[in-house]
N, C-alpha and C positions, 0 to 999 in steps of 0.2 A: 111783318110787324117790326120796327125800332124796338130796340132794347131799352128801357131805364127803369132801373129796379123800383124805384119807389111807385111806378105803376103797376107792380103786381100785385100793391096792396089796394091801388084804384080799383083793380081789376076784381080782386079777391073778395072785395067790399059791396060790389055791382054781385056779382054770381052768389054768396053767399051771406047778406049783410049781417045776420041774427047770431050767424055760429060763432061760438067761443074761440078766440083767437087766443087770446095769453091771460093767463092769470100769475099772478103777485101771490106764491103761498104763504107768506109771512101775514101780511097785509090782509091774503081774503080781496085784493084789489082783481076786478074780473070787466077784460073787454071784451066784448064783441068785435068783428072785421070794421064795421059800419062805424061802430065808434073809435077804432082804434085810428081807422084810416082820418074822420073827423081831427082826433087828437094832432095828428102828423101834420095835418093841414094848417094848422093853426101855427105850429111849431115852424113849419116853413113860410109863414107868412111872416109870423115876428122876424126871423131872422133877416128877409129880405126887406123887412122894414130899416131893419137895424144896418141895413149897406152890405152884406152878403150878396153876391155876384158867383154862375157860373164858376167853376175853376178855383174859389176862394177855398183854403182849408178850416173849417170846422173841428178840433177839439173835443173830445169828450173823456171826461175823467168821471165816470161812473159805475157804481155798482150795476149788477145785474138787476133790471125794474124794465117795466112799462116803456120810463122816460128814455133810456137806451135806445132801446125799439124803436119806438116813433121820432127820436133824435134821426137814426141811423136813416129811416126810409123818407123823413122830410129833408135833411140833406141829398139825400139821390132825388126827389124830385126838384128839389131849388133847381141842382147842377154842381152841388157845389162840391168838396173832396171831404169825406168823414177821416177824423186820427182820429184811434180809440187808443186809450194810453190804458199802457198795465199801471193800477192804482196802488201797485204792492211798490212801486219804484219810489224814491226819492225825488227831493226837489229838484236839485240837480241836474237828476236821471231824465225830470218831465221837463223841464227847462228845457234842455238840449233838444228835447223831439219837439217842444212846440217852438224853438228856435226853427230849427233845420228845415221842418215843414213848412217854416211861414204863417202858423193858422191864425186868423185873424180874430176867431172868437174861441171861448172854454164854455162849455156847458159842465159843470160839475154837480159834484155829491156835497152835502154839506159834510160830511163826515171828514174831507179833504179840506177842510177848514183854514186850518195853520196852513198845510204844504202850499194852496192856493194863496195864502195871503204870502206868505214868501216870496213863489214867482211874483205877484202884482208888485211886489218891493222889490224886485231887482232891476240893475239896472240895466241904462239905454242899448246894451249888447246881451239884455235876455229876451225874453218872449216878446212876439210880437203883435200880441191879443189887445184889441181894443174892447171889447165884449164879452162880459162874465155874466155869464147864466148860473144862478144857483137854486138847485134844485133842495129845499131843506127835508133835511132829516131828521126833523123832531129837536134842530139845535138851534130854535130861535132864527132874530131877524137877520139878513144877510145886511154883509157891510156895505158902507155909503157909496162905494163903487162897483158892486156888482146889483145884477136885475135879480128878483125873484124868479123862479121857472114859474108856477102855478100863476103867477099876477101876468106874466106877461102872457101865455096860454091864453088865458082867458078874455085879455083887453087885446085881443089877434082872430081876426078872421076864417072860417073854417072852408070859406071856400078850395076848391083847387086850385095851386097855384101853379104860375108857368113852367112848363118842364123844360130842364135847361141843361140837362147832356143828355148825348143818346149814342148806344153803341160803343164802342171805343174808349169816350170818353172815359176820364177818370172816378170811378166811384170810392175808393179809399186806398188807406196807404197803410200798411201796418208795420209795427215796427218790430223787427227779431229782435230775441231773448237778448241779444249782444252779453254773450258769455267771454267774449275776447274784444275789447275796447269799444269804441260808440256799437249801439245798434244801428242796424239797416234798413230805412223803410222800402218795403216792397208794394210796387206801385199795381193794383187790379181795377182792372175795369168794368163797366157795368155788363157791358158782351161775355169779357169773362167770369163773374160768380154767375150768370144766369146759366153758362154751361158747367159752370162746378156745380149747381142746383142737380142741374140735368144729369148730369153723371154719377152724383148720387144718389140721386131719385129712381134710375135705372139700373145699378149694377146691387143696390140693395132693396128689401121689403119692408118698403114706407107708402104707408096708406092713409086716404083722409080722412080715417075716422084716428087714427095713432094721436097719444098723447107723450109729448119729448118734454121731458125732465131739462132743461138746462139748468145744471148747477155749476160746469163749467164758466169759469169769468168770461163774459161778452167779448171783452176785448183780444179773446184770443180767436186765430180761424176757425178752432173745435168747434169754439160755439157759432160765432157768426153766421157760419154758414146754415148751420142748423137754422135758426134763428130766421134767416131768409128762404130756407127749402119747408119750413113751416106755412108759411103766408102765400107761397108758390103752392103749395100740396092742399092748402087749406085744412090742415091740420093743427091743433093746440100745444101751442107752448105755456110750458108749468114751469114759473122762473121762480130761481132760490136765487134769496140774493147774494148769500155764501154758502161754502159747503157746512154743513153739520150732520153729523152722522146721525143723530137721532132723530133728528128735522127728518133727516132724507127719506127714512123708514114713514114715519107718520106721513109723509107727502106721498110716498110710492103708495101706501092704501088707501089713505082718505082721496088723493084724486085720481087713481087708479090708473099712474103711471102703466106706459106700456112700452117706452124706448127710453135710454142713456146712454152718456158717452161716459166711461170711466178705465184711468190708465189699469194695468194688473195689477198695482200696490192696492188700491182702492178696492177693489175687487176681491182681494185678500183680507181687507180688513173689513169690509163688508161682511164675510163669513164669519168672520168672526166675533163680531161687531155683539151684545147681547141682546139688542134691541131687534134682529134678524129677527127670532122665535116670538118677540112681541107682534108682529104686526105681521099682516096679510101682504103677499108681494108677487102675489097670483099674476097679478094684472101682466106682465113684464113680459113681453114676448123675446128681445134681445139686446142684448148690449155692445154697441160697439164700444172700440178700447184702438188701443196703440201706445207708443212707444216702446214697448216693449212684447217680445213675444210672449205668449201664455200660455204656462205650463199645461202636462195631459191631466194632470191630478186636477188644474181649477176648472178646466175643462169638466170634468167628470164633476163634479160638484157642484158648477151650474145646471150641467144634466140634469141632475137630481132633482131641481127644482124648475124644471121644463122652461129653462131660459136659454136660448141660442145666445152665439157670440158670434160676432164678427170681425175680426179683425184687422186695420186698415194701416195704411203707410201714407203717411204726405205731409206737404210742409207751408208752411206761409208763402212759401212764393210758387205752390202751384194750388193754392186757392181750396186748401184743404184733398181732393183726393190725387192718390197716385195708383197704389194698389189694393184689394180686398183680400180675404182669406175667407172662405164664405163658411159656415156653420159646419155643412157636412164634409169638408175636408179639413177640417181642424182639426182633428185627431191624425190623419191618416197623411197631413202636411204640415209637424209640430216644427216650430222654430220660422217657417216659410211668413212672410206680409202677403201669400196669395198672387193672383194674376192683377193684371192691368185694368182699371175699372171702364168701362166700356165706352167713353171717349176720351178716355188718353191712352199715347204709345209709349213703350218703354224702348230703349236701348242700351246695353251693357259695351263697356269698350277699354281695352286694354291701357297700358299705358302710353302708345304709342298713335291711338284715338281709332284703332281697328276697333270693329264689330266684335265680340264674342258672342258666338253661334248656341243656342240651345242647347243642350246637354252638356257641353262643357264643364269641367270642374272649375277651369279658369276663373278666379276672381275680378273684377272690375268694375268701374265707376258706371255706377244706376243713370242714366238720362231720363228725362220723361219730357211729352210732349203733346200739345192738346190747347183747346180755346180757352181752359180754364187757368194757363199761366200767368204768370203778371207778365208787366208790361216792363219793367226794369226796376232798377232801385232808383228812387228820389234823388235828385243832387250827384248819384255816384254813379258816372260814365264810365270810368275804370272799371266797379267793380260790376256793373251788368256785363260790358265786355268780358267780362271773363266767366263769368255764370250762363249768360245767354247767348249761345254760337247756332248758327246754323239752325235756326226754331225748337233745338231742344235746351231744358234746363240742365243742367251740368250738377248732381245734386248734393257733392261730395263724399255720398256716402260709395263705401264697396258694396256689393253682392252677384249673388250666382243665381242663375236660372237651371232648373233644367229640361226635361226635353218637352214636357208637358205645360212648358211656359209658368210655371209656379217660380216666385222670384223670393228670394231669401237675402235680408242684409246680413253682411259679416260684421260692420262698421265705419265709423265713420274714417273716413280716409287721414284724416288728421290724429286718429284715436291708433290706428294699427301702429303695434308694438314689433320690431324687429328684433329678437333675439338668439345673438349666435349665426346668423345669416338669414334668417330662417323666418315667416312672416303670420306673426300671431293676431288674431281678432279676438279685442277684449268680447264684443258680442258673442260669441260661440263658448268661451270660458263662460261666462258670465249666465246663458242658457240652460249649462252644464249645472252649475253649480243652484240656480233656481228649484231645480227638480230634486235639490237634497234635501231628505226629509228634514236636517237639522238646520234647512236656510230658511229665512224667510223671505229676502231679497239680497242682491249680491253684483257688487260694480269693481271693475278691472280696469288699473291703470297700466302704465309702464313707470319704472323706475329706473333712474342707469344702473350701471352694472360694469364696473371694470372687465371684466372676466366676458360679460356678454354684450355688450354695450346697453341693453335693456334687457331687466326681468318683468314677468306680471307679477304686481298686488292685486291681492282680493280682498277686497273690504266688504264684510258680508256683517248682514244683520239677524241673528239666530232667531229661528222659528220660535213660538210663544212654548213655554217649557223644554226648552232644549238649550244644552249649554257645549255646542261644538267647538271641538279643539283645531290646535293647528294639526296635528298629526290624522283626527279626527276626516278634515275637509281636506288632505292631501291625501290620504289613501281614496275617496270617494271619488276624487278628480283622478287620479291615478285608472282608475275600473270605467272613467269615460274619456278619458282625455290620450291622443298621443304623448308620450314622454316630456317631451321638448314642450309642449304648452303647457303642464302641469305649473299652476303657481307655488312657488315654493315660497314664498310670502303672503301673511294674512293679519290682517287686522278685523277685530270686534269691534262693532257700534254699534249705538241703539237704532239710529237712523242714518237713512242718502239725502242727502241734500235735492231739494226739488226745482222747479221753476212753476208756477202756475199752473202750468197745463200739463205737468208731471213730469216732465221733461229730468233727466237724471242731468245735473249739475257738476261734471269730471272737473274742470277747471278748481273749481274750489275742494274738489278731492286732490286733486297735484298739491293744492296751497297747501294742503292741510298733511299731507303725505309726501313729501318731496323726495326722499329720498336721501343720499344713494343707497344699493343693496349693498348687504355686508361682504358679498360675493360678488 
């Protein structure tokens, strides 16, 4: 059988047409397969009315909804290439990716009102969208040059339309955080998210009757992928169309949530949150999570309330999974991302591109490899070149394995701090310091240092009634730390800086911490 994802909702729609597919918790907005896949129909036929072609990039600047959705998988049946823009960006920001991309049409949010009406105003060297889809959001009529979404839906035929990439082809293009100048789109195909499906679907326990929370924003591959391993599992997706914490409780009981993805910040303020003791959250079998490892204490805490965790490693450009950390080895593998998920490979490799063997203490740069990698970055030959060698991803983080194949990031390659000769991972400070009972969360830079060429800062944000000192969080690091990595610099905040998808934001801690040490 050819691969093209927007037939798994063909598919899904034939085998199951009645089951509940996604529901809209704000809205009470509630589809079936049958209807859903209908909706998508319609959605790929206007566009292909409207001169969309195989290969054409498609736009979407939307909240998490319905329209998302059936955007996503009537683009994969046209043929044509989905960009999903983070909607937290600037005009700028979304200029550039709908430049770089080429895409010919914006399906948007009304809420993107102004930002949208920007790009349409700029000029003959910005975007290169002929076609404005607006979806409204309760803000009135759209303007004299863009379409309605719901008008045009509806004056658009629900048959199936021609399918018009298969395998290989290009299914979307996402774009990185771009923490450090333009972002990068990473090119996936439809071959590969149906095997990131399959590999998630396999190496964790997801079943068709489970109900996934997506409150993570669409546009990121946290969710995405979910989002398509739903309609592939024929299981229900419950979409928020942002996060709210209170929302989130009343959603997890009244629809009787039973899976989420939530980074460990989230997860901490979740316990804490006082709407926890309001509302039933029984339903909730596990949560995966990432970015960060998570502590024995959260661990223990979701115990309490018979919720497993999963714990996972991967990136945009290997299509969401790399590795797992499965429930019953999270206590007894704290700090570890777990083993390889069961169709991709890892390899660890010095700096001189040797193998490091199992057990080793040796640190070195994570590879991964598997059908679920992209295909390169968009426009950038250089920079795939140098990411994609030899069929593995190159993924600039460090880490160690050892003899049991349990794989551990140190950090990011770019992030390790050299001080005194000697080779510091803010990750492992930064672990250390998580599990003080007076942190609540805790990120490590490097600063110069005449005397050392680089020290660490720790910029830590104190647990809710705790007011930890400097002397306070040096002795504590002192009782877990070798000597030599003990931060002897600390700065108090309220908060870290995030990215969407919870991504810890260091760049704008340098801007905001530069340094140098006084020492």
């Amino acid at each position: 059988m050819r691969t093209n994802i927007g037939l798994l909702l063909k598919k899904r729609a034939e085998i199951c047409p009645s089951r509940e597919a996604f529901v809209e918790y704000e809205r009470d907005r509630r589809f079936t397969f049958a209807e859903l896949n209908q909706r998508c129909n319609r959605v790929a036929n206007a566009l292909a009315k409207r001169g969309v072609q195989p290969g054409d990039r498609v736009a979407a600047l939307l909240k998490n909804s319905a329209e998302f959705v059936e955007t996503y998988f009537a683009i994969a049946k046209l043929g044509a290439i989905m960009v999903p823009v983070n909607w937290r960006l600037v005009a700028a920001e979304i200029g550039y990716i709908l430049a770089d991309s080429g895409s010919v049409a914006l399906v948007y949010d009304s809420d993107f009102d102004a930002t949208v009406e920007a790009l349409h105003n700029t000029d003959n060297d910005g975007p290169t969208v002929n076609h404005w889809l607006r979806r409204d959001n309760d803000h009135g009529a759209a303007p004299d040059w863009a379409e309605d979404y719901d008008a045009v839906l509806q004056a658009s035929s629900a048959d199936e339309p021609e399918i018009g990439a298969w395998d290989d082809d290009t299914l979307f293009i996402m774009y990185t955080s771009g923490t450090t100048g333009h972002p990068k789109g990473a090119v996936h195909s439809h071959d590969g998210m149906l095997w990131s499906q399959l590999t998630s679907m396999s190496t964790s326990d997801m079943r068709s009757d489970d109900r996934w929370l997506l409150a993570l924003p669409m546009f990121h591959v946290g969710c995405l992928n979910p989002t398509s391993l739903l309609v592939h599992r024929g299981a229900t997706g419950i979409i928020m169309r942002e996060l709210d914490m209170a929302a989130m409780f009343r959603c997890i009981e009244q629809e009787k949530v039973t899976i989420f993805m939530a980074v460990p910040a989230l997860m901490q303020f979740m316990l804490m949150a006082p709407e926890r003791e309001q509302h039933d959250i029984s339903s909730v079998r596990w949560i995966a999570t990432g970015a960060a490892p998570v502590p024995v204490s959260l661990l223990h805490d979701y115990e309490k309330l018979g919720v497993r965790i999963f714990q996972a490693y991967g990136l945009t450009e290997s299509c969401g999974p790399g590795t797992l950390l499965l429930h019953e080895d999270a206590e007894s593998r704290v700090g570890s991302c777990g083993k390889p998920q069961m169709h991709t490979e890892i390899k660890i490799i010095d700096g001189r591109g040797n193998s490091i063997p199992r057990g080793s203490q040796e640190a070195g740069e994570l590879l991964l490899a598997g059908r679920h990698i992209m295909k390169a970055y968009w426009n950038k030959p250089e920079a795939t070149a140098e990411t994609l060698r030899d069929g593995w991803l190159h993924t600039g983080d460090i880490a160690t394995w050892d003899s049991e194949g349990f794989v551990t990031i140190c950090d990011r390659m770019k992030d390790m701090i050299i001080s005194g000769g000697e080779n510091i991972y803010p990750a492992e400070l930064e672990n250390v310091l998580a599990a003080c009972p007076e942190v609540q969360e805790a990120a490590v830079i490097g600063v110069a240092s005449d005397k050392w060429g680089e020290t660490p800062l720790a910029i830590v944000v104190p647990a809710p009634g705790s007011e930890p000192t400097v002397d306070s969080l040096k002795a504590y690091c002192k009782q877990n730390l070798a000597g030599y990595k003990v931060p002897q610099l600390y700065e108090i905040v309220e908060s870290l800086p995030r990215n969407p998808s919870g991504k810890l934001l260091k760049p704008q801690l340098r801007k905001q911490f530069p340094g140098p040490a006084p020492f």
